[in-house]
N, C-alpha and C positions, 0 to 999 in steps of 0.2 A: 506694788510692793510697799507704800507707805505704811496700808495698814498692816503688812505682815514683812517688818523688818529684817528678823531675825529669825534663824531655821535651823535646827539642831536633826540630824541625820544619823541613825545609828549603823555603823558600817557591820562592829561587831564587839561583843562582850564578855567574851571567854576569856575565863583564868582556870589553869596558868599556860591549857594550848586550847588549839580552835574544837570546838565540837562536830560532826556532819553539819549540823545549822546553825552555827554559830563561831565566824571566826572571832579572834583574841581582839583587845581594845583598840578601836579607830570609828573616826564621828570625821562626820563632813557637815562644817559650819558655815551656814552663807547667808548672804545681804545682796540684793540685786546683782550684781556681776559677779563679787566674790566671792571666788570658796575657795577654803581653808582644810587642808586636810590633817585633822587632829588625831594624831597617835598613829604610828603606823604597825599595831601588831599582825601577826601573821595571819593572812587571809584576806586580809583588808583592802589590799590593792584590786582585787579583782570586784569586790563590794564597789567599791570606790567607779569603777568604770562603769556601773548603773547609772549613774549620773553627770558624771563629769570625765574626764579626759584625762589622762595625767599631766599633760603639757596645759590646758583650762586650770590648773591649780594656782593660785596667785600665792600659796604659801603652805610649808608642810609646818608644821609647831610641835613638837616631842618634851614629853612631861620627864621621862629617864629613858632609861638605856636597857631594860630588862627585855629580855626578846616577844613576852607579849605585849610590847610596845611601839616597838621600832625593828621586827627583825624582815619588815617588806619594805625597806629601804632598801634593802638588797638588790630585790629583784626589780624597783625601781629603777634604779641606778642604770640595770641592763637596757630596760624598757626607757628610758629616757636617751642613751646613748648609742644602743646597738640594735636598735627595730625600726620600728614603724614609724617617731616621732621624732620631729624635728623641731626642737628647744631654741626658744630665740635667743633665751640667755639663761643661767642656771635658775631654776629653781629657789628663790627661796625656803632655808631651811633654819630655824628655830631650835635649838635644842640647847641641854646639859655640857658642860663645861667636855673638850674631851672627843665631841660627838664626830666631828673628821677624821682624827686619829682611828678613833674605833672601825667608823666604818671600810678608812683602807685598810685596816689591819685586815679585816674579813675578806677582804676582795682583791688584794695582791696577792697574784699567782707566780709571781717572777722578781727580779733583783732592784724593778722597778715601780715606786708608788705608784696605785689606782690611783687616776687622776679622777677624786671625787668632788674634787670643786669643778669641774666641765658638769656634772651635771646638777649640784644643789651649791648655793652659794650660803655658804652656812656661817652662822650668826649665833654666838655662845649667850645663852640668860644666862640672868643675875639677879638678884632680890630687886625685887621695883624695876625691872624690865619693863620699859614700855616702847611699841611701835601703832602705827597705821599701817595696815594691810588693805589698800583701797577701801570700802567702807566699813570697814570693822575696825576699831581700836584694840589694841591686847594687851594687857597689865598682868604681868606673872610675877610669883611668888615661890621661894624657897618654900616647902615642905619636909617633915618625916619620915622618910623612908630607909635609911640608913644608909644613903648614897645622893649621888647631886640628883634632888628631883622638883620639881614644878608644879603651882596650879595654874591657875590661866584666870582671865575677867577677859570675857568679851564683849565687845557695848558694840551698839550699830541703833542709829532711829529711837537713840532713849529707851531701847531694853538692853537688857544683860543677861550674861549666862556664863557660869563660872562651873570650870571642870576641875576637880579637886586628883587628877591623878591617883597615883599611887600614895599613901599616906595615913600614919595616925592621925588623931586628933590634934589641931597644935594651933595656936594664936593666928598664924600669917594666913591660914586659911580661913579661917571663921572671919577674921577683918577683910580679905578678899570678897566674901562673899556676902559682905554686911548690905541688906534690901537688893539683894538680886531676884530678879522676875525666877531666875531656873536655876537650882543648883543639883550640879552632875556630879555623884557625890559615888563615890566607891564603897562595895560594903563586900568585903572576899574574906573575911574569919568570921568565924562561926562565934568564936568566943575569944574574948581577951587572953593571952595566956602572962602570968603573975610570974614576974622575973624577969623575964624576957624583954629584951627591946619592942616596945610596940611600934608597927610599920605599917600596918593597916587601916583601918575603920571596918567595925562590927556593923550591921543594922541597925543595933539604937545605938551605935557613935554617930551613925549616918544623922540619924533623926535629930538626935542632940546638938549637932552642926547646923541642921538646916533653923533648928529651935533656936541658936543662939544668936544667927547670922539673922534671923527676921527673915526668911526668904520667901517666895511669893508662892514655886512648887519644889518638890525635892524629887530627883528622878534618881534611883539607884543603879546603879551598873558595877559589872566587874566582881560579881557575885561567885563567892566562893563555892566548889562540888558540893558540899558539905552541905550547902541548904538550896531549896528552890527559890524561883524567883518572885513565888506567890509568899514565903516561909520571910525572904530578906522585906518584902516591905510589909508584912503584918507587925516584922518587929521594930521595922524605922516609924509605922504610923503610930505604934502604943509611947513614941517618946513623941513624934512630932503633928501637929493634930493639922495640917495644911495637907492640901493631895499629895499623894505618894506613887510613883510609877515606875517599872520596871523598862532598860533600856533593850527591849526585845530588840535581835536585828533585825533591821528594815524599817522600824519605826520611822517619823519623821516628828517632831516636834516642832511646831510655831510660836513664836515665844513673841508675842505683841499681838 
């Protein structure tokens, strides 16, 4: 593993629900023993058991709360508490300010809270959030989205790889990802729209992020119907002149 530290996994990439071949945003990140399972949109859990176990997860980490993000927490929860696996102790869970409340709201069926700290032991970010997750560090950052949302900096073996969530263009990310080896940058609008709160990243926002940050590759994901996935990085490589690639699911990426 020394030479290949760090490993980006793409569970799935759809916005804003899952395709036949492609469910909605989740990546499994890992460094010798551990893996991280980032974003858990719909479909993802079952991507996720290609590789790892749900109980083998050392940490689930959640950028917001939109349901192509986090709506297989759900059926996590089931599959952590009421099947097959038996939890040593919760899960650690990462997320947006809120994130317990939300998810007993959805899973209380009676006069009594889902007891959803039995099965994830949840931990609210904040601007400059930092933890160790056994061999991965994680540094997250508020972004733009027009709700509490997150990017992330993950270092393991002296590389990095910074997931820019959901988000426009905006300072805390481009400094998050200032000389990162990988940046997992979202590009889901076709076009800026003038007036409007921007919440997203276009293709060349993608590029002009990975252009400003210095980064090493720019991988796109979270590509809006409106364009294909060959269409989103021809328009991130004409702003960002570093490799450019699409986070097809299944991929796997080695970032060292």
């Amino acid at each position: 593993m020394a030479s290949d530290p760090l490993r980006l996994t793409v569970l799935g990439s759809a916005t804003p629900y899952a395709s036949v071949d492609n469910p909605c945003s989740g990546y499994l990140v890992s460094s010798g023993r551990t893996r991280i399972w980032m974003d858990a949109g719909s479909g993802t859990l079952a991507q996720l058991q290609r590789h790892v176990r749900l109980d083998e997860v050392a940490a689930i980490w959640l950028s917001h709360l939109h349901a192509d993000h986090s709506a297989d927490l759900l059926t996590a929860y089931y599959a952590a508490l009421y099947a097959d696996l038996r939890l040593t102790a919760p899960i650690p869970l990462y997320g947006p300010p809120g994130t317990a409340d939300r998810l007993a709201h959805f899973l209380t069926n009676g006069p009594r809270r889902s007891p959803v700290e039995s099965a994830f032991a949840v931990h609210e970010l904040h601007d400059g959030h930092q933890v160790r997750v056994g061999e991965l560090a994680l540094t997250s950052r508020t972004v733009r989205h027009g709700m509490p949302a997150f990017a992330v900096r993950v270092e393991a073996g002296g590389r990095s790889l910074v997931y820019s969530g959901d988000t426009a263009p905006c300072t805390n990310l481009t400094r998050l990802a200032e000389g990162c080896d990988v940046l997992l940058c979202e590009a889901e609008s076709a076009h800026a729209q003038e007036g409007e709160e921007r919440v997203h990243h276009t293709p060349e926002d993608a590029g002009g992020t990975a252009r400003a940050a210095r980064v090493g590759r720019l991988v796109v994901t979270h590509v809006g119907r409106a364009l294909t996935p060959r269409q989103a990085v021809a328009r991130a490589s004409a702003v960002y002149d570093g490799p450019v690639e699409h986070a097809a699911p299944g991929l796997t990426f080695s970032i060292g």
